[in-house]
C-alpha positions in Angstrom: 146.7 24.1 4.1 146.8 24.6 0.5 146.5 27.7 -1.9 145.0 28.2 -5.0 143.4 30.8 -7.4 140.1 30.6 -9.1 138.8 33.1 -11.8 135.0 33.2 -12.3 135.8 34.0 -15.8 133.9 36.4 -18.3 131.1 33.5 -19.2 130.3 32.7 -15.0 129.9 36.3 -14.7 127.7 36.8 -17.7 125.4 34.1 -16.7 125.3 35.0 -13.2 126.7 31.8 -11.9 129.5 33.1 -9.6 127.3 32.9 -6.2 126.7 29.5 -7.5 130.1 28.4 -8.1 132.0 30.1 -5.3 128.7 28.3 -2.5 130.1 24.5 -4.4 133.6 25.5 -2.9 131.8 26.9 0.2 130.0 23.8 0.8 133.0 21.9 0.3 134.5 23.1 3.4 137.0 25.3 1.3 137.5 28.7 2.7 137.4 32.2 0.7 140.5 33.8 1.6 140.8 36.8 -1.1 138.0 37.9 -4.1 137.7 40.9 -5.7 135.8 41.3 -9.5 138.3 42.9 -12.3 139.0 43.5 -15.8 141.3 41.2 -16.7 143.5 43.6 -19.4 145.4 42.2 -22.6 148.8 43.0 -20.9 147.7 40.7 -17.5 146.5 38.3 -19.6 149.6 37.5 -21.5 151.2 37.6 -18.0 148.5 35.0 -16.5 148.5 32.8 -19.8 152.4 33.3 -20.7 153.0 29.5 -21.8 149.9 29.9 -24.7 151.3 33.3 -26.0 152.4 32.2 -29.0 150.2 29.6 -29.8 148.0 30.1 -32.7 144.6 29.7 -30.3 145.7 32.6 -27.9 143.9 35.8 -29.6 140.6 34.3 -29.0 141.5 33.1 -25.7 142.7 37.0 -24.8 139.4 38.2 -26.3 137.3 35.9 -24.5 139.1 36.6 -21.1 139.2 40.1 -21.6 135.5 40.2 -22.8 134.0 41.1 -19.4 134.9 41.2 -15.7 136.1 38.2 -13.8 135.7 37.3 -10.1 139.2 36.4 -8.7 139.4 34.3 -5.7 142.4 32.6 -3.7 140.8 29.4 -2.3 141.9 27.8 0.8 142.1 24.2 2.1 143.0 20.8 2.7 144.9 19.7 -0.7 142.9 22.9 -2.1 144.4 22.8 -5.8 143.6 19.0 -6.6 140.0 19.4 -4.8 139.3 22.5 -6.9 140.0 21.2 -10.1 138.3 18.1 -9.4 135.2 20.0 -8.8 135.7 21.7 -11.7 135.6 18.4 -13.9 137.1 17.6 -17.8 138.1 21.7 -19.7 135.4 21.1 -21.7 132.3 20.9 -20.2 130.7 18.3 -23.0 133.2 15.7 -21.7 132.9 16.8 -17.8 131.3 14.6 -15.4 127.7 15.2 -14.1 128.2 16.6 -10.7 130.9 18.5 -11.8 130.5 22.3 -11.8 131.6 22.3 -15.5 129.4 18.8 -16.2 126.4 20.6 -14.8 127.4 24.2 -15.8 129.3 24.2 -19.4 128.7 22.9 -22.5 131.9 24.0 -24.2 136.0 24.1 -24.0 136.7 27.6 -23.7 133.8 28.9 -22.0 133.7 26.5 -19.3 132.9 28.7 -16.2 136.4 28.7 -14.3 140.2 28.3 -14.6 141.6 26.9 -11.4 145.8 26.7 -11.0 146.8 23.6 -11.8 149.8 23.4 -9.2 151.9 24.7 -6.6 154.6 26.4 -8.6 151.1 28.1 -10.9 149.0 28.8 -7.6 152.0 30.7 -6.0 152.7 32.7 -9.6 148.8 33.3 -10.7 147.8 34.7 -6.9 150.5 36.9 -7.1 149.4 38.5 -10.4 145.9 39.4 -8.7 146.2 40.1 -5.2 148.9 41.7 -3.1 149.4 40.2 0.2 147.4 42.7 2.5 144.2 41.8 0.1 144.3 38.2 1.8 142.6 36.9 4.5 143.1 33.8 6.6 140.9 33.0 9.1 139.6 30.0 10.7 135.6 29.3 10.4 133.9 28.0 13.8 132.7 25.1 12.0 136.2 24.3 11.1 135.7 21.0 13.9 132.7 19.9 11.7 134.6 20.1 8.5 137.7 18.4 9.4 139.1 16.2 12.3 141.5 17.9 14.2 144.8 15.8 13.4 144.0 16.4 9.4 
């Protein structure tokens, strides 16, 4: 099993698309292991985004991010980081494919519904800036057999 954090960021929330987006990981088979809905604040989002900083795109991106709540989420699954972000589709929703959340969702770069980590090393680092470990919650769904064969 596989980690990962999702933020329904400031434009999912807005539009009232995060039942839709977290039911797509849902329906997936991927399990909801931690969610809460927060302010993400200036100082934790120059933790989160660290490596844009000091690049000359990063106010907007702290504005935008900072602009309204979020819904946080550690995501749980079979190879959960590469199957997240390929449901996600192409940053920029223009260029995403239909089917995608962000080809069906988004029709821009930044605001394109949800950041996902894009690795181990990233998954490990972002879930730790949002949830403590008592906040998440492993369990096994009864339908797990249906999902899943048992030797996978």
């Amino acid at each position: 099993m596989q980690r990962t954090l999702i933020l329904c960021k400031p434009d999912c929330v807005e539009r009232r698309l995060v039942g839709r987006v977290l039911g797509r990981f849902e329906e997936k088979g991927l399990n909801i292991i931690a969610m809460k809905m927060l302010r993400v604040t200036p100082e934790l989002a120059k933790l989160h985004y660290a490596e844009h900083v000091q690049k000359p795109f990063y106010p907007g991106l702290e504005a935008f991010i900072t602009g309204a709540p979020v819904v946080a989420a550690v995501i749980e699954g079979l190879e959960a980081i590469r199957v997240v972000r390929e449901m996600l589709g192409a940053t920029s929703g223009l260029q995403a494919a239909a089917g995608t959340i962000r080809g069906d969702l988004s029709s821009s770069r930044q605001m394109n519904l949800v950041h996902a980590s894009d690795g181990p090393e990233s998954a490990e680092r972002e879930i730790d800036l949002y949830f403590a470990a008592d906040e998440i919650h492993t369990y096994t769904p009864t339908l797990t057999p249906w999902l899943k064969a048992a030797d996978e």
